[in-house]
KEZADO-537225 format. One record per residue (C-alpha): residue in one letter; z, y, x negated. Coordinates in Angstrom, 3 decimals, decimal comma, padded with zeros to 6 digits. Layout:
<lolums>
+---+----------+----------+----------+
: r :        z :        y :        x :
+---+----------+----------+----------+
: A :        Z :        Y :        X :
...
+---+----------+----------+----------+
</lolums>
This chain:
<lolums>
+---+----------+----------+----------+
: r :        z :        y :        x :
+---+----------+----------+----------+
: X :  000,898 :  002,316 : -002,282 :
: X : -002,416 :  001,098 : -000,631 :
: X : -002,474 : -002,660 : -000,623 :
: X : -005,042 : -005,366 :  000,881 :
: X : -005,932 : -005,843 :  004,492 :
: X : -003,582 : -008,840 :  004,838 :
: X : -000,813 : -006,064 :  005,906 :
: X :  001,915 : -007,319 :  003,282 :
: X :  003,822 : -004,958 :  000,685 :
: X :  006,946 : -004,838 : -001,106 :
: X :  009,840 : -002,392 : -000,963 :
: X :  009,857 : -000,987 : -004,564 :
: X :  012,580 : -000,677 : -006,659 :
: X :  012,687 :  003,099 : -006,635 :
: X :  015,748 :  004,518 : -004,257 :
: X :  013,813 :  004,859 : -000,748 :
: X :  014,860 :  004,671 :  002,726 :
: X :  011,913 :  006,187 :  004,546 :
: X :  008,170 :  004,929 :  004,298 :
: X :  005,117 :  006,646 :  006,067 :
: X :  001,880 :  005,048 :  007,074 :
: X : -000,515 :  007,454 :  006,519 :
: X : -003,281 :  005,120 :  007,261 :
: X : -004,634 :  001,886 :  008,124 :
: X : -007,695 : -000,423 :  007,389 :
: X : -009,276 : -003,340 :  007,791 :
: X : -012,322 : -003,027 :  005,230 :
: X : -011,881 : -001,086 :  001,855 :
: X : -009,286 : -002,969 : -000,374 :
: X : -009,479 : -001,958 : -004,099 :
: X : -010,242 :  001,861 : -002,651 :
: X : -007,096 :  003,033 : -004,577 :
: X : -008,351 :  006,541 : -006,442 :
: X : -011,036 :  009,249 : -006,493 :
: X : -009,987 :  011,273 : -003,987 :
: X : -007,892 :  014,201 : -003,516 :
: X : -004,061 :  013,462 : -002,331 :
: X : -002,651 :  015,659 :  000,447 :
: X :  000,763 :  015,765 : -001,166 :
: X :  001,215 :  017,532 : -004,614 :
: X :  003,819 :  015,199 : -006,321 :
: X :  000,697 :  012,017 : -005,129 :
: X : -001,590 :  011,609 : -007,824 :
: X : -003,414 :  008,256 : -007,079 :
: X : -005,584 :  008,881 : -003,299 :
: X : -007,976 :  006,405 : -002,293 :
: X : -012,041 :  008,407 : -001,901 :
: X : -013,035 :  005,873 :  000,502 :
: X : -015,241 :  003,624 : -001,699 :
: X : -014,602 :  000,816 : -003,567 :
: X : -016,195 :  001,910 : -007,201 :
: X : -015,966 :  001,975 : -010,985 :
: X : -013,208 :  004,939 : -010,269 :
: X : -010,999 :  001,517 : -008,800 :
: X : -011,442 : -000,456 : -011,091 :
: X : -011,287 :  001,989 : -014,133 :
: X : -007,788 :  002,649 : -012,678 :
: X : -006,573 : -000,634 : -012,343 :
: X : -008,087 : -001,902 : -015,708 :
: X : -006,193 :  000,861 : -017,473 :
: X : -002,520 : -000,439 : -016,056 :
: X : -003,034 : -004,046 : -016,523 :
: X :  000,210 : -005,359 : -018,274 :
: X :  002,563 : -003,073 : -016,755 :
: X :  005,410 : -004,447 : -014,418 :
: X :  007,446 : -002,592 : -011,945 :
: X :  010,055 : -001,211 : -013,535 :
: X :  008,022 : -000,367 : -016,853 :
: X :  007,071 :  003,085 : -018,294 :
: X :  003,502 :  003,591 : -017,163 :
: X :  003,776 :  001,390 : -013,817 :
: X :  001,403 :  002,489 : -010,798 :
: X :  002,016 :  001,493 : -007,558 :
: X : -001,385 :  002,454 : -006,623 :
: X : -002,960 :  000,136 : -008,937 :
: X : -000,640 : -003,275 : -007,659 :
: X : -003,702 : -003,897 : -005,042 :
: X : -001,974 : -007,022 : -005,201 :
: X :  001,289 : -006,956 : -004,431 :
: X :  003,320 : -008,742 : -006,445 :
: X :  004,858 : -006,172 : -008,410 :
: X :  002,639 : -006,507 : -011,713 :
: X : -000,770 : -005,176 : -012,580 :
: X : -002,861 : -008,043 : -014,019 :
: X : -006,388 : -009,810 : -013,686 :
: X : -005,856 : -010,676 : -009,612 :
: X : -005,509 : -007,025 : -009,450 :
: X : -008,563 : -006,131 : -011,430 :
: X : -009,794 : -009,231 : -009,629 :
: X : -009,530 : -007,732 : -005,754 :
: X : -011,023 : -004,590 : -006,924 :
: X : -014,766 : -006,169 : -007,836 :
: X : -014,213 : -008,635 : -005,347 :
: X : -014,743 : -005,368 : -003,104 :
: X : -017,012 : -003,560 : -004,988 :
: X : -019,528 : -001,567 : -002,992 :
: X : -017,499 : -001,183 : -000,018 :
: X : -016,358 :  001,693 :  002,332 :
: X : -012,966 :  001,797 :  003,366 :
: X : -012,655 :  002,319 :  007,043 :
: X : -009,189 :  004,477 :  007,498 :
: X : -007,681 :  004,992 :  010,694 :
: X : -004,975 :  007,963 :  011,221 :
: X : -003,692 :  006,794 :  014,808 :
: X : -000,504 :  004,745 :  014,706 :
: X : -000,695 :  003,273 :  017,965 :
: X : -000,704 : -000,050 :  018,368 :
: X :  001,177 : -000,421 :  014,881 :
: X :  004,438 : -002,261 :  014,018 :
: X :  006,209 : -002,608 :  010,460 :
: X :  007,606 : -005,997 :  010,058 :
: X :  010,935 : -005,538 :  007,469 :
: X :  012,072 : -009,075 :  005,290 :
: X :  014,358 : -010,306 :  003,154 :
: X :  015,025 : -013,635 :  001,914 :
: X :  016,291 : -015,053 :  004,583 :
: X :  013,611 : -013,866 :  007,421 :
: X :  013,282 : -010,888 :  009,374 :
: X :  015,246 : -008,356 :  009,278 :
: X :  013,505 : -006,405 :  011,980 :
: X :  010,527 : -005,140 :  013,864 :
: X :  009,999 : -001,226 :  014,149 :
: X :  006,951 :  001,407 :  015,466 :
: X :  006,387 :  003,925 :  013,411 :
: X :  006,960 :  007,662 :  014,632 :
: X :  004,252 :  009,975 :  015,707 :
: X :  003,726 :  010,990 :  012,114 :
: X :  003,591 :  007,516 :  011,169 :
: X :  007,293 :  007,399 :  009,425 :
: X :  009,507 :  004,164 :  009,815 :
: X :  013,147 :  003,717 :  008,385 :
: X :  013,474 :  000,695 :  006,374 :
: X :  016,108 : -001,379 :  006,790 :
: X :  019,093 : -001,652 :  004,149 :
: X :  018,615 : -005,263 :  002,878 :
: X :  014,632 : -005,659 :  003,486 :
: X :  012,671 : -006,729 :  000,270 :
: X :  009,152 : -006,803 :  001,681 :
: X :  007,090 : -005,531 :  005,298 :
: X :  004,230 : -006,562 :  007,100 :
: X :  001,701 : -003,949 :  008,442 :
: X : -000,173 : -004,964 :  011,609 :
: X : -001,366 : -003,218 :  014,705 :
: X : -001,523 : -004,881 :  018,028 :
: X : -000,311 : -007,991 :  016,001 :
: X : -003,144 : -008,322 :  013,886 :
: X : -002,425 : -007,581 :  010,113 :
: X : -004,300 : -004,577 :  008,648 :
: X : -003,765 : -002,613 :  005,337 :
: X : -001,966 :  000,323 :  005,083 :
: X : -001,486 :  003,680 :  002,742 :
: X :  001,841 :  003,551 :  002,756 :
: X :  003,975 :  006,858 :  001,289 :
: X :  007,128 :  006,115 :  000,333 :
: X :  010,230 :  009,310 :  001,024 :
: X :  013,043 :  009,166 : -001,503 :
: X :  016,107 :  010,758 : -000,118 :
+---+----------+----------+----------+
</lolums>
């Protein structure tokens, strides 16, 4: 899942325990496909421009809801756990631009929520994995308290 550069996701719905940041940015949202994923089960990689691949991509989910047959994370660049015009929407709005992705973890923190506040505040590991809390619905992203977007890989047991 690779979100905008306001740091917030959701937990999805899919069993999970384990999510890894594999890296952050501050300029690129709507870079969600094109390139080629490290890990063979990862379709969707971001190419590290915002382009006609993006929006292509998103276009074709629009309609689909977490949950539903045919439902890509990848193309939620909004998250709110439904593809739709906001999501088509970001992509344009960023048209044109180069995502800058950073691989170093320092400095970054993984805010966990539910609905009732936060649940708790962890660092990601070396290799950039965090254990999410039972309980936590959504996470903020940040590094050295600034929010910052993240591609975020998430480990099913």
């Amino acid at each position: 899942m690779k979100t905008r550069t306001n740091g917030y996701f959701y937990v999805p719905s899919v069993a999970t325990d384990l999510l890894k940041i594999n890296s952050t940015f501050t300029v690129g949202t709507g870079d969600q496909t094109g390139g080629t994923s490290p890990y063979p089960n990862i379709l969707e990689w971001p190419d590290g421009i915002v382009d006609m691949s993006d929006l292509y991509f998103v276009a074709l989910y629009c309609g689909k809801t977490e949950g539903e047959a045919g439902f890509k994370y990848m193309a939620d660049v909004e998250p709110d756990r439904i593809i739709d015009i906001a999501d088509v929407y970001l992509v344009a709005l960023h048209f044109g631009e180069l995502t800058n992705f950073n691989n170093n973890p320092s400095g970054v923190t993984v805010k966990f929520y539910n609905s009732s506040g936060i649940i708790e505040e962890k660092s990601p590991d070396s290799y950039g994995f965090v254990t999410i809390p039972q309980g936590a619905t959504n996470f903020n992203v940040t590094r050295n308290g600034t929010p910052i977007g993240a591609m975020i890989i998430f480990w099913e047991p």
